[in-house]
C-alpha positions in Angstrom: 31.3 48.9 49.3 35.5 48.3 49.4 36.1 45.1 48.0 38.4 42.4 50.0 41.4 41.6 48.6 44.4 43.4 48.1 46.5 45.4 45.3 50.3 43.9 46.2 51.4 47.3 47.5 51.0 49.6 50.9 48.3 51.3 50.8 50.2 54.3 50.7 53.7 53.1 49.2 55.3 53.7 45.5 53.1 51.5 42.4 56.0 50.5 40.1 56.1 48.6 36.7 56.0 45.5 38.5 52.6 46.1 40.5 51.5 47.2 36.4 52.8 43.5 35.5 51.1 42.3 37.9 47.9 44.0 37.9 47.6 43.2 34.1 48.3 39.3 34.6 45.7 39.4 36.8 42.6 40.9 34.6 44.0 39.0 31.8 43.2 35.7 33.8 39.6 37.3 34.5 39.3 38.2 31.4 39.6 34.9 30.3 36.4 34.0 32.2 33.7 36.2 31.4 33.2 39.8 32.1 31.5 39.4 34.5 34.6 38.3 36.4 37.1 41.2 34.8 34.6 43.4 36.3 34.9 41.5 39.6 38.7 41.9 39.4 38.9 45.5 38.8 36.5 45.8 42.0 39.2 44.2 44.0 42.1 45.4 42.7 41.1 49.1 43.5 39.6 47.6 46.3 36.1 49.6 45.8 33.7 49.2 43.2 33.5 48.8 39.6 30.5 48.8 37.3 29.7 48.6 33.7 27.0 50.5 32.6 24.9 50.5 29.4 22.9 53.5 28.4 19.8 51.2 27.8 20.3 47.7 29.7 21.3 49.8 33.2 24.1 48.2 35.1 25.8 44.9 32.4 28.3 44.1 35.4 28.6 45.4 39.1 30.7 44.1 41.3 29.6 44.0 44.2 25.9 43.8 43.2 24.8 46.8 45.5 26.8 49.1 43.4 24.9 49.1 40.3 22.8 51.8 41.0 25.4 54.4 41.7 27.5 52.9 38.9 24.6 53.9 36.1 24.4 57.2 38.2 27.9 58.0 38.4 28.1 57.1 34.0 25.2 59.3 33.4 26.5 62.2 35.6 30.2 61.7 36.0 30.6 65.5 37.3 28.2 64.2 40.6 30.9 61.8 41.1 34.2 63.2 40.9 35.7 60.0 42.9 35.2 57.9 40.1 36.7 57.1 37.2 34.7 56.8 34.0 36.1 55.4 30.2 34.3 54.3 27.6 34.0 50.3 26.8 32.9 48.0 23.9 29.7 50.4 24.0 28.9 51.0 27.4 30.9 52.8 30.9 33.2 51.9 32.6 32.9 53.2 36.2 35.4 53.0 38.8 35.0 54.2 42.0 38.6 53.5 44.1 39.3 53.2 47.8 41.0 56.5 49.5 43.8 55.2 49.5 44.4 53.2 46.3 47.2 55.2 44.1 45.3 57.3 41.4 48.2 55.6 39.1 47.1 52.4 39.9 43.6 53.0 39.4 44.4 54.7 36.5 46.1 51.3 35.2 43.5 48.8 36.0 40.7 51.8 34.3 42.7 51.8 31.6 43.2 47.9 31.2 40.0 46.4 32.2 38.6 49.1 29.4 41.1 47.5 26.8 40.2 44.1 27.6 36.0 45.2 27.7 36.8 45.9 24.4 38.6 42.8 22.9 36.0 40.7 24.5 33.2 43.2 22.8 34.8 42.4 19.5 35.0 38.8 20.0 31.6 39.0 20.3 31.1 41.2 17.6 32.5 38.6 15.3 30.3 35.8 16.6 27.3 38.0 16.7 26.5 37.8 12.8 26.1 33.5 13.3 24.2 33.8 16.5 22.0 36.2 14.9 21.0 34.1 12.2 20.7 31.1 14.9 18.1 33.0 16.4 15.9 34.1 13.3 16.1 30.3 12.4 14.7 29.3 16.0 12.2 31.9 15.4 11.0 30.4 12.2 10.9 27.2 13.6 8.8 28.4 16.4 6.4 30.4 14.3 6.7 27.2 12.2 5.3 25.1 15.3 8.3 23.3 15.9 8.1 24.2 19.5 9.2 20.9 20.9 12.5 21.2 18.3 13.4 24.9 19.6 13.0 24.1 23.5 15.4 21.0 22.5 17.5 23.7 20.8 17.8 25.7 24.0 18.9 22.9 26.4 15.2 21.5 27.2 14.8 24.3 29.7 11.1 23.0 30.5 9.9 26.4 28.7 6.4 26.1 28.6 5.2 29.9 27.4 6.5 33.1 25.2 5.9 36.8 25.1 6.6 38.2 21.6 7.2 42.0 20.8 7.2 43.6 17.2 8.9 46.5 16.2 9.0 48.4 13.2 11.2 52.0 12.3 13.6 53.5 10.3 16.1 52.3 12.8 15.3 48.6 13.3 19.1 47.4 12.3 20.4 49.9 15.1 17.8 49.1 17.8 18.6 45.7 16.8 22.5 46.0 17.7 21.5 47.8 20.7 19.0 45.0 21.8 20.9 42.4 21.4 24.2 44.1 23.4 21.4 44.8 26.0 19.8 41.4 26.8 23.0 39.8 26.2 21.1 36.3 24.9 22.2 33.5 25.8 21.2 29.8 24.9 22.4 28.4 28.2 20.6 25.2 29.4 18.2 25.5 32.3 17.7 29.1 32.6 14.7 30.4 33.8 14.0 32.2 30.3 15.8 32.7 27.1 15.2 35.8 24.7 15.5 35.2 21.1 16.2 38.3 18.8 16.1 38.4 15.2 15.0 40.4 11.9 11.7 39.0 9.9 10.7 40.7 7.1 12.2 44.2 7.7 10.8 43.9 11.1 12.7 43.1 14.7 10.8 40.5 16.6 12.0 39.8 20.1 10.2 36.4 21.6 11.6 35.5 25.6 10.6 32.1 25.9 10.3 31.5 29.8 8.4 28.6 31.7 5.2 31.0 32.2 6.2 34.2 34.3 7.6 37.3 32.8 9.5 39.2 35.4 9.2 42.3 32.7 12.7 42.9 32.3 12.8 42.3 28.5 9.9 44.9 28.1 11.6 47.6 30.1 14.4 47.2 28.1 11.8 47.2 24.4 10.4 50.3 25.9 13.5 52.0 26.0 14.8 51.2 22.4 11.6 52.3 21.3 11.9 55.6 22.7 16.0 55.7 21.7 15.5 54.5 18.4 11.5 56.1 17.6 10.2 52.2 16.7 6.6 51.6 17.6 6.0 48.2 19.1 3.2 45.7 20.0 3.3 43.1 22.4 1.6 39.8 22.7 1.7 37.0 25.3 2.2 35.4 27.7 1.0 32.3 25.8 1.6 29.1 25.5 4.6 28.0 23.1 2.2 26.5 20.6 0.3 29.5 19.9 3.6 31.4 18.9 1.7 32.2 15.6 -1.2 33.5 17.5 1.1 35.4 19.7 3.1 37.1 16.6 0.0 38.3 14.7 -2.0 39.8 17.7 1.9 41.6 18.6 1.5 43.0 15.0 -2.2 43.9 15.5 -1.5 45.8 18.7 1.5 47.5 16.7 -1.3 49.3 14.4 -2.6 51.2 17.7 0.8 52.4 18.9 1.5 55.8 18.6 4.7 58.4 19.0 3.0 59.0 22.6 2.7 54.9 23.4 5.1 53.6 21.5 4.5 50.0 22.7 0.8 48.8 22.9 0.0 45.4 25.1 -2.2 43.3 22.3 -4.7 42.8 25.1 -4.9 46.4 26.0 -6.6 46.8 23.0 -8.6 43.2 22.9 -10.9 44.0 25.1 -13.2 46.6 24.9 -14.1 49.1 27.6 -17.5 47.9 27.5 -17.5 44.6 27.7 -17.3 44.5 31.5 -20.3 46.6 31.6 -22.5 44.1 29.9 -24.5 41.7 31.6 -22.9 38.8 31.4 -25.0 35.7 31.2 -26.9 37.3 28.0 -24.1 39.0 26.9 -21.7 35.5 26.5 -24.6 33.6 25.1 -25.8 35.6 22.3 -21.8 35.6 21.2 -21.6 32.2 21.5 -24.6 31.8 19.2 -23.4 34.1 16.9 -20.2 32.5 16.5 -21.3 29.4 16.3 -20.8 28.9 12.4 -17.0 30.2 12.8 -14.1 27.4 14.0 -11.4 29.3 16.2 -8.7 29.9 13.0 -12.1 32.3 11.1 -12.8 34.0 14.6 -8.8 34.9 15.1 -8.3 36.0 11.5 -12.2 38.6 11.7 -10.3 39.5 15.7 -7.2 40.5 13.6 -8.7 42.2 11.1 -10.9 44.4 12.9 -7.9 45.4 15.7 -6.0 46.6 13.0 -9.2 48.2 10.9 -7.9 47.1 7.5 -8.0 43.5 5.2 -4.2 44.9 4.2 -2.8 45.7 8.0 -4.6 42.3 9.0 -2.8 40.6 6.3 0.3 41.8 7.1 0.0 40.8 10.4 -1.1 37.3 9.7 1.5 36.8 7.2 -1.7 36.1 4.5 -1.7 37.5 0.7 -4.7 40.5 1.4 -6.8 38.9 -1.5 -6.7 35.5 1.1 -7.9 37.8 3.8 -10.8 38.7 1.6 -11.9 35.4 0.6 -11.9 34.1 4.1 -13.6 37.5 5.6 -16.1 36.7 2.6 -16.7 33.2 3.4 -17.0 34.5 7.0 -19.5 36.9 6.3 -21.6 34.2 4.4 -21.6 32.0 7.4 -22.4 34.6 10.1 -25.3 35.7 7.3 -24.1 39.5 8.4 -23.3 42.4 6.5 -19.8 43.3 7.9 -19.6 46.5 5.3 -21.7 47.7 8.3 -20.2 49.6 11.3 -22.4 48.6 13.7 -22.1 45.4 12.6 -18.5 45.3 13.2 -18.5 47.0 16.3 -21.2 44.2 17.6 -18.9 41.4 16.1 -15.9 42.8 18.4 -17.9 42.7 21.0 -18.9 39.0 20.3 -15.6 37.3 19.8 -14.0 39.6 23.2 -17.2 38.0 25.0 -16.0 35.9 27.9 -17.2 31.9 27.5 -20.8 31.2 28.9 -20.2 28.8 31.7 -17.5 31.4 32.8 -20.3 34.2 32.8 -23.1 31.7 34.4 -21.1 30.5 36.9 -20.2 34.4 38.2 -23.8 34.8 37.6 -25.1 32.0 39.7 -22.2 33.3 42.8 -23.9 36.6 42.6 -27.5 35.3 42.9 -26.3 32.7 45.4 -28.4 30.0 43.5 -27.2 26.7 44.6 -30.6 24.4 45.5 -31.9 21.5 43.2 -34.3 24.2 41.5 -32.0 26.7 40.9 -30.2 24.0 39.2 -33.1 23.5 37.3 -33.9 26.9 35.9 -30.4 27.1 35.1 -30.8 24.1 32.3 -34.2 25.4 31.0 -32.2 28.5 31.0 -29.7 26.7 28.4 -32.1 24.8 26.3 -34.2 28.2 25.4 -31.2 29.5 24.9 -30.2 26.8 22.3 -33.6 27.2 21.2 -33.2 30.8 20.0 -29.7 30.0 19.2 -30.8 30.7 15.4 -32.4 33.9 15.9 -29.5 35.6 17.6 -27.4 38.1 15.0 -25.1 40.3 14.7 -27.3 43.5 13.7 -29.0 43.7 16.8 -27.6 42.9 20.4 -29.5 41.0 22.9 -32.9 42.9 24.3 -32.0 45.7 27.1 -28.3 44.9 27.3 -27.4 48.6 26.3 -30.0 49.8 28.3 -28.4 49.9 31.7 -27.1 52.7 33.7 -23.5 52.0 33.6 -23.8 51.6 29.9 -24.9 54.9 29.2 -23.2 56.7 32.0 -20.8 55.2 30.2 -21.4 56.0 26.5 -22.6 59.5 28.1 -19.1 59.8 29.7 -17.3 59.2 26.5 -19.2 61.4 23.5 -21.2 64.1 25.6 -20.4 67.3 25.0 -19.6 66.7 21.4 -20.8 70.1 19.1 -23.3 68.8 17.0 -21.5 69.5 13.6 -18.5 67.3 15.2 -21.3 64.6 16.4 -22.1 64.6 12.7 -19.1 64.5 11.2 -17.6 61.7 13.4 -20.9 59.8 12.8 -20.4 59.7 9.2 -16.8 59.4 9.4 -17.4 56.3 11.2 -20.2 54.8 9.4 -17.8 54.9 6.2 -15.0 53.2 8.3 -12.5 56.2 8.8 -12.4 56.9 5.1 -12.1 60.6 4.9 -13.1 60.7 0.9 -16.8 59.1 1.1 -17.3 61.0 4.4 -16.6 64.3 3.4 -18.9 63.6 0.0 -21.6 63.1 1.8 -21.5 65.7 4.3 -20.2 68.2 1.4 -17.6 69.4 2.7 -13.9 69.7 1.8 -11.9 66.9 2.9 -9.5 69.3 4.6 -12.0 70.3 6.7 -13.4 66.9 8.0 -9.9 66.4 9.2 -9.8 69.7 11.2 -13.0 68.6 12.4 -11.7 65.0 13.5 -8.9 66.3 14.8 -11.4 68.4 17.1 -13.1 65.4 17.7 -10.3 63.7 18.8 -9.1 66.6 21.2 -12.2 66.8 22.9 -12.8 62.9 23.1 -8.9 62.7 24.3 -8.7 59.6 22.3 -7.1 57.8 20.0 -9.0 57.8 16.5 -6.1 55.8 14.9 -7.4 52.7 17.2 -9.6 50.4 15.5 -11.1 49.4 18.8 -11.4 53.2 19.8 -13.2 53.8 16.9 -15.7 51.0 17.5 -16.7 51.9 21.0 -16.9 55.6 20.0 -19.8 54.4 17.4 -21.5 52.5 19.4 -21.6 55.5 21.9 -22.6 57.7 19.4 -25.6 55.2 18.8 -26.3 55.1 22.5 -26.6 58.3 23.0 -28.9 59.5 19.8 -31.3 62.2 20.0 -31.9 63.2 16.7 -30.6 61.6 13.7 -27.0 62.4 13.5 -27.9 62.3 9.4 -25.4 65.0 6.9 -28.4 66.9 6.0 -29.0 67.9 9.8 -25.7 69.5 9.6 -25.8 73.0 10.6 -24.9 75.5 8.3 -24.8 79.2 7.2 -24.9 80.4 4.1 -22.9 77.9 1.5 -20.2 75.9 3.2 -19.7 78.0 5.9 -20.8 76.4 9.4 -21.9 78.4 12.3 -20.7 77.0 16.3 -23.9 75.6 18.1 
């Protein structure tokens, strides 16, 4: 790990004022580079290995490259390397780890130095940072603007073709915002193979890394880590292409709604796509959604997906950057063309399932590979298949799912899997609960009970379930298990009771 060049002494004789002139002229010059190259310097110079390490980014500079890990190890425990040399610098460590025979005053001189100079260059940067800031927030206007074309022109014409977008709100945002930006170090330099953009939008810190369609995850190791720093909660959205930015920055605020102090980042798609979905049979399945949705252009089907992720007309318009009494016209004017109720849980629950549905020549064609139908007949049946089904294209709805699709095994094992167990006052309780859309008030009304206790109760409920009742999507799927799996009629006055409001354990 010794670097190659030399220091301009013995390696065991006297280190005067000169070899300090000499030494300093010389990470002055690299300085003068980048730091990339004053950390390259200081390497050679002790002729070992130097590293600056950031508490969140991991290794910022290592020279040589293979050092980096014991540089962040050495900077997190500096009394498991006592060979080294640690200072702080321009936010981060500096580590030094000299050759045995390299005078401790040298390395004590080019420590000292390099740490100096770390920290002119950081507050050079510093000084620039407030303009390249508001650069970025600009870009990241323009993108959510759809001025894609105009922002990859910005950023050299780097043949970016895609973007991942993370939202994060806090109490801390302004810090994690420093700290984020030290740690990616963004750059706009022309032809790179991504570029991260960084900025504050409405009290929020958005991070979009533009890149030309594969993440290597580096930018969401390092959101993860703020968030757990800094106690932000984050959702994340994308890849997707560069002209559904908008798409990508409302489903990253619709995810954000299901993060919690445990999760603090939630994938958008982790929470897009119900857990039983896959279990539906799929030709059926993607044609009575298709019918459904018929009536609804793409923009009305994102905006309902929105709004029932996040499991409020406010949270959705908040995400969508909408006024919430334009939410509620257009979930109105929804509503009227679907000719649904969706006041109605079930009906929501069955309209999640339609617009997660996957398309029906995706779902025929894996049907037709599994039945190995590829003869002129099968052929055929398949198109009779498609005009009854365009037939009956007016009689499917969202109240009722296609006949028999729930009633498979894996779908009750399923729904069986998730709610059994379940006391019946809890069963209750969470069945009204949901029926009222998590509204504690009107739930513990009609059951007539305190509203204090309902929320011990759900809180039971969600112990047991070991899920997340906060989840819009959670909440869904548990009510359609709950319907599933009826024996009785889960009704308030079936509640079992004891005397008054007191409640006996079945």
């Amino acid at each position: 790990m010794m670097g190659t060049g030399t220091t301009g002494h013995g390696p065991n004789g006297p280190w005067d004022a000169r070899d300090g002139r000499d030494t300093t002229g010389r990470l002055l010059r690299a300085a003068t580079g980048s730091g990339a190259r004053l950390i390259a310097e200081a390497a050679t110079l002790v002729q070992g290995w130097a590293v600056l390490a950031d508490p969140i980014a991991g290794a910022v500079y290592s020279a040589p490259a293979a050092a980096a890990a014991d540089g962040v190890h050495a900077a997190a425990a500096p009394h498991d390397h006592p060979y080294s040399v640690q200072l702080p610098a321009a936010g981060a460590v500096l580590v030094l780890a000299p050759a045995p025979a390299t005078p401790a005053e040298h390395t004590g001189h080019v420590a000292a130095t390099t740490a100096a100079l770390l920290e002119v260059r950081g507050q050079r940067a510093a000084e620039l940072r407030g303009e390249q800031m508001r650069l970025h927030t600009t870009l990241l206007r323009l993108l959510l603007a759809g001025h894609a074309d105009a922002v990859v022109d910005a950023l050299g014409g780097g043949a970016y073709t895609h973007v991942t977008v993370y939202r994060l709100t806090g109490e801390d945002t302004l810090a994690a915002h420093q700290v984020l930006w030290r740690a990616v170090r963004p750059t706009l330099t022309p032809h790179a193979d991504a570029c991260t953009l960084l900025g504050r939008l409405d009290g929020e810190l958005v991070v979009a890394e533009v890149h030309r369609g594969s993440d290597d995850g580096r930018i969401l190791r390092l959101v993860s880590r703020v968030c757990e720093r800094h106690g932000l909660l984050a959702g994340m959205a994308g890849p997707l292409p560069l002209a559904e930015m908008s798409t990508a920055y409302c489903d990253a605020a619709a995810a954000r709604h299901s993060a919690t102090p445990a999760h603090r980042i939630v994938p958008a798609d982790a929470i897009g796509a119900p857990r039983l979905a896959p279990l539906l049979p799929a030709a059926p399945y993607a044609r009575w959604a298709a019918a459904v949705l018929r009536p609804l252009d793409p923009a009305q089907q994102h905006l309902l997906l929105v709004w029932l992720r996040t499991g409020s007309k406010p949270s959705a318009a908040e995400a969508l950057g909408l006024s919430a009494g334009t939410v509620r016209a257009r979930i109105r004017e929804a509503a009227r063309l679907l000719d649904a109720d969706l006041e109605d849980a079930t009906v929501r629950a069955h309209l999640l399932l339609a617009l997660r549905a996957p398309a029906p020549a995706d779902s025929d064609a894996a049907a037709d590979a599994t039945s190995g139908s590829g003869s002129a007949s099968g052929s055929g049946s398949g198109s009779g298949s498609d005009e009854a089904a365009l037939r009956n294209a007016g009689e499917a709805r969202l109240e009722a799912l296609p006949g028999g699709i729930l009633d498979t095994g894996a779908v009750r094992a399923w729904a069986g899997g998730l709610v059994d167990g379940l006391e019946p006052r809890l069963r209750i309780a969470l069945t009204c609960w949901l029926r009222h859309h998590a509204r504690t008030a009107p739930a513990a009304t009609e059951l007539h009970v305190h509203r204090t206790t309902l929320t011990t109760w759900l809180h039971q409920c969600a112990d047991h379930l070991a899920q997340n009742l906060a989840d819009a999507t959670v909440r869904a799927e548990i009510h359609l298990a709950l319907g599933i799996t009826r024996c009785g009629r889960d009704a308030p006055a079936d509640l079992p009771r004891r005397g008054g409001r007191t409640y006996r354990r079945a």
